[in-house]
matplotlib code that plots the C-alpha trace (Angstrom):
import matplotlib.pyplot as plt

x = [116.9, 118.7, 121.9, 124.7, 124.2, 120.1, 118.8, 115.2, 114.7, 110.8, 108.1, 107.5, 110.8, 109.5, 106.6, 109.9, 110.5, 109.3, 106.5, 110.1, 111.6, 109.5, 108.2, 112.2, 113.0, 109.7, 110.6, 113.7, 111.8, 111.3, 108.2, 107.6, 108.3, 105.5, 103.2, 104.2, 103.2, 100.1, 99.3, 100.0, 97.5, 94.9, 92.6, 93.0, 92.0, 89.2, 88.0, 88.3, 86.4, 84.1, 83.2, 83.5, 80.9, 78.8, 77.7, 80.5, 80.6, 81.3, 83.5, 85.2, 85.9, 86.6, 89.4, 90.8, 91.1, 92.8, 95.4, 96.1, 96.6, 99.3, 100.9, 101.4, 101.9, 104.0, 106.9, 104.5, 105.1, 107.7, 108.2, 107.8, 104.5, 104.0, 103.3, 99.9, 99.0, 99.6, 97.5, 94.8, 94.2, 94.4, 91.4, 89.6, 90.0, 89.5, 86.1, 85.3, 85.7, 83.1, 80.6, 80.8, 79.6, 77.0, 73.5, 74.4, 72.5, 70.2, 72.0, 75.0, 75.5, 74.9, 77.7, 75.7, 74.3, 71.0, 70.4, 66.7, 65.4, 65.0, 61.4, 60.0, 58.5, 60.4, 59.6, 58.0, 58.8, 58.6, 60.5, 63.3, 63.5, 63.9, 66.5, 68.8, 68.6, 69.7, 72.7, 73.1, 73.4, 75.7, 78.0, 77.8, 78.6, 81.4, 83.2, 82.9, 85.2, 88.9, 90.6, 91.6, 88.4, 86.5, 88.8, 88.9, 84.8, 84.3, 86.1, 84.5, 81.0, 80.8, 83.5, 83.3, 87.2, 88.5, 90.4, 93.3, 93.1, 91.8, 95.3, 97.5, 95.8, 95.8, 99.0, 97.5, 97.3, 94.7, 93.5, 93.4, 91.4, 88.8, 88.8, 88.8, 85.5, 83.8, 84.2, 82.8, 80.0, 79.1, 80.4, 78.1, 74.9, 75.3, 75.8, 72.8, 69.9, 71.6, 70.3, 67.2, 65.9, 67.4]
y = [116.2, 114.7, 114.4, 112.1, 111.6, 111.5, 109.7, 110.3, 112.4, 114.0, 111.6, 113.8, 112.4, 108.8, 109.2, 109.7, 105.7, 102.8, 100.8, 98.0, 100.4, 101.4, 97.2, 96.6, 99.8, 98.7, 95.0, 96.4, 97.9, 101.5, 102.4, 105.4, 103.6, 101.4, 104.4, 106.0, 102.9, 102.7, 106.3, 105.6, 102.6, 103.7, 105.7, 102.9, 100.0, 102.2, 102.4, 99.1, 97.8, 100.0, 99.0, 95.0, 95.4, 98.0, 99.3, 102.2, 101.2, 97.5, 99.0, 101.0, 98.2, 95.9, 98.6, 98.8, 95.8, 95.1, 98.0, 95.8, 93.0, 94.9, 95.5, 92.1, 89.9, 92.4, 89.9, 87.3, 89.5, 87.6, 90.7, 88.2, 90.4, 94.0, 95.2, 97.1, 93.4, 91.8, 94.2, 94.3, 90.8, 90.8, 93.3, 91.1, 87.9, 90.0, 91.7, 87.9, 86.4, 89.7, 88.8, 84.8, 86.6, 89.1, 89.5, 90.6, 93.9, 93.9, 96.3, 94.4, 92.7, 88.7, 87.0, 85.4, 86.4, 85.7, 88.3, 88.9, 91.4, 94.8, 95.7, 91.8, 92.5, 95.3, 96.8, 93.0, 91.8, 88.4, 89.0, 90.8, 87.8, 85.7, 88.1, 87.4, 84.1, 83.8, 86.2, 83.9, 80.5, 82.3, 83.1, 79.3, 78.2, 80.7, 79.5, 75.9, 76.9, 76.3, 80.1, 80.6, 80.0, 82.1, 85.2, 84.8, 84.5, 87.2, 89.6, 89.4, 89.1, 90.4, 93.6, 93.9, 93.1, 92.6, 89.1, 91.0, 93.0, 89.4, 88.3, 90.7, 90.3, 86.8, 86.1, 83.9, 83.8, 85.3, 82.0, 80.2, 83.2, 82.9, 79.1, 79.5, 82.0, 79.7, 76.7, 78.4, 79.7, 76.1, 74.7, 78.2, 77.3, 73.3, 74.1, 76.9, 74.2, 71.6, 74.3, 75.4, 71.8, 70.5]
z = [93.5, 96.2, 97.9, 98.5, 102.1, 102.1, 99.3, 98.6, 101.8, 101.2, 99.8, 96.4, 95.3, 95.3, 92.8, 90.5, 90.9, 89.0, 90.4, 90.4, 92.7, 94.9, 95.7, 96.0, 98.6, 100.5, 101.0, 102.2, 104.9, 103.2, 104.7, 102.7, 99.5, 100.6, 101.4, 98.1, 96.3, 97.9, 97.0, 93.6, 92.8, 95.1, 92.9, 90.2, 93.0, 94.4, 90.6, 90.1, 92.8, 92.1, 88.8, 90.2, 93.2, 92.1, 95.7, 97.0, 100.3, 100.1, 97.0, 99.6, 102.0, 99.2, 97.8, 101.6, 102.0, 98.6, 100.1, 103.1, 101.0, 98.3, 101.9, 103.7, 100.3, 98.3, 98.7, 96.5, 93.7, 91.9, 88.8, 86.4, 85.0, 85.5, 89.3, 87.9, 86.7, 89.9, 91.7, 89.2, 90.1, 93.8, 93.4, 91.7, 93.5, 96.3, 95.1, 94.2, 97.9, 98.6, 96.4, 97.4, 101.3, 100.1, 98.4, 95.2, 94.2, 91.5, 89.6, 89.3, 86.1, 85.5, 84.3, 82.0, 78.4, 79.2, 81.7, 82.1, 80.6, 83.7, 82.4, 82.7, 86.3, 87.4, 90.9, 91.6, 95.0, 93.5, 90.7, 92.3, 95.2, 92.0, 91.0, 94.2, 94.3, 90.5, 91.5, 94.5, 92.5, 89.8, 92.6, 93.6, 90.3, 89.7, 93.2, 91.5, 88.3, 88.2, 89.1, 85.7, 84.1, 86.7, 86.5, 82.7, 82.1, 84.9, 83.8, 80.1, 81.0, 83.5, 83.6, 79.6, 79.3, 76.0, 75.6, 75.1, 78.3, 80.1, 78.2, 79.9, 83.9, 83.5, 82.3, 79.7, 75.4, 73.7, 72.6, 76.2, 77.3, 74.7, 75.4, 79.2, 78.9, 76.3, 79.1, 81.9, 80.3, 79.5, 82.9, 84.5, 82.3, 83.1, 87.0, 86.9, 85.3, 87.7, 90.4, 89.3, 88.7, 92.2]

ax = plt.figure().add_subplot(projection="3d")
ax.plot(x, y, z, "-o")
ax.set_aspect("equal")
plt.show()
């Protein structure tokens, strides 16, 4: 595919490489092993933060700027975990600091079981206003969890992730991410009666 004297000289050859390859040619200053990597996980971050946020353009922005961040702190990715992993969860702290800055939309999930029912009041100025400022204090109460515990309870109620797919993103055993998730929720439901009787 290539020769001696010009190794990997056309970009098709890179998609040949390892995701370990490519992050090793590009902090060696191989800028299209860096493009080629970032054409690689591109659909899967745009999906990703799609499926976090919800809304497709702060999705899109979100997913951009997840790109720019796989760019300038791809020499924080030690190797130690796959790179897919690593990414994964730079979107989703990512998509988190997003949230934290926006009015969550009422058709985004509450990370909560007891998410009201959508035909008590629906269409209710009132209600939805109510709506908002739930999502708002959720987000509050999220931002006041240890990292761990808030990517772990997230991602399960919130994304649907099995504890065994929360295992592998976080780095973590089964059992701490079943124990992480069961703490938040009480630490989330504690923080959100502290709010709505303040």
């Amino acid at each position: 595919l290539t020769s001696r004297n010009t190794p990997f000289p056309r970009l098709f050859s890179y998609t040949k490489l390892t995701d370990l390859d490519l992050v090793t040619r590009a902090r060696n200053g191989d800028k299209r092993a860096l493009e080629a990597l970032v054409e690689r996980h591109a659909p899967r971050v745009n999906r990703l933060a799609a499926h976090l946020l919800g809304d497709l353009e702060e999705a899109r922005d979100a997913a951009q700027e997840s790109l720019v961040k796989l760019c300038t702190r791809l020499r924080q990715f030690r190797g130690d975990a796959q790179f897919g992993t690593w990414l994964h969860r730079l979107v989703v702290n990512t998509c988190r600091d997003r949230m934290a800055f926006q009015r969550v939309r009422r058709t985004e999930p509450l990370p909560l079981d007891e998410a009201p029912n959508g035909d008590e009041g629906d269409g209710d100025p009132a209600h939805i206003a109510l709506l908002g400022d739930l999502r708002r204090d959720v987000v509050d109460a999220l931002a006041k969890l240890s990292r761990e515990q808030r990517v772990a309870v997230v991602l399960r109620d919130s994304f649907g992730f099995s504890y065994e797919e929360i295992s592998r993103v976080a780095r973590i055993p089964v059992g701490t991410a079943k124990c992480y998730v069961h703490r938040a929720r009480n630490r989330l439901r504690a923080r959100l009666e502290e709010q709505a009787s303040a």
